[in-house]
C-alpha positions as CSV (number, residue, x, y, z in Angstrom):
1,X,0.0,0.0,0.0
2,X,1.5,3.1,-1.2
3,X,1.2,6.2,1.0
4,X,-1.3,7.9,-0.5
5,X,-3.8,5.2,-0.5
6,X,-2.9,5.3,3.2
7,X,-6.3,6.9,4.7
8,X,-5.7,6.0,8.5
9,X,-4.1,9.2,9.0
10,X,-7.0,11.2,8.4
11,X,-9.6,8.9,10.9
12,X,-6.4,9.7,13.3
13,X,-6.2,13.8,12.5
14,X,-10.2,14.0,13.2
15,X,-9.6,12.6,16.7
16,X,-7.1,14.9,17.2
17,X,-9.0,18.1,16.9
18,X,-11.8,19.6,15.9
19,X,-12.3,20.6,12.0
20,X,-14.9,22.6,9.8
21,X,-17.7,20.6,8.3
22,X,-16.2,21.3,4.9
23,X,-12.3,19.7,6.4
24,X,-14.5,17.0,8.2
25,X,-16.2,16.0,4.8
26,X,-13.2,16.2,3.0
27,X,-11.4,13.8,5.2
28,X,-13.9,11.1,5.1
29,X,-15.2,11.4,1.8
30,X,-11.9,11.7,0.0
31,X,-11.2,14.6,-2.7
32,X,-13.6,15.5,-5.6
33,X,-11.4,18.5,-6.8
34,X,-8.3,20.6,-7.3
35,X,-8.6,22.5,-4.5
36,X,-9.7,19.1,-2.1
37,X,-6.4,17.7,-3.2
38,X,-4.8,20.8,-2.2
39,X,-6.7,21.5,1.2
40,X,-6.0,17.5,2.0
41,X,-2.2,18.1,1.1
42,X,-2.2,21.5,3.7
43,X,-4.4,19.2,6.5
44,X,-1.8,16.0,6.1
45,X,0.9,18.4,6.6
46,X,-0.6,20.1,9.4
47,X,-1.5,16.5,11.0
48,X,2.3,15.4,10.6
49,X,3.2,18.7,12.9
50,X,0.2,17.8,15.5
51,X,1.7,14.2,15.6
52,X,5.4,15.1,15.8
53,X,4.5,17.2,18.9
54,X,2.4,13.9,20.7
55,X,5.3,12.1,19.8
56,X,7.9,14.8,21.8
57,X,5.4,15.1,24.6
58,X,5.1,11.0,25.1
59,X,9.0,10.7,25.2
60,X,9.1,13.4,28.0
């Protein structure tokens, strides 16, 4: 499985926080657009910074 079939980040990143309807949709019902890839690409990045600091906080 190649990493972007990988969806179990996104389940993960909606625990993590709360979103907008429109973020929340996107990241269960995958992207339809341009911009959806786009927004996706700007949430997955913003989801690897939330779960870098977890990570710093566990090994504390």
């Amino acid at each position: 499985m190649n990493k972007l079939d990988d969806k179990s980040w996104q389940k993960d990143f909606l625990n993590m926080k709360s979103h907008s309807p429109s973020d929340a949709k996107l990241l269960m019902g995958g992207v339809k657009s341009l911009k959806d890839a786009w927004r996706l690409g700007v949430l997955h990045v913003e989801y690897e910074r939330l779960k870098k600091i977890q990570e710093e906080k566990l090994q504390q």
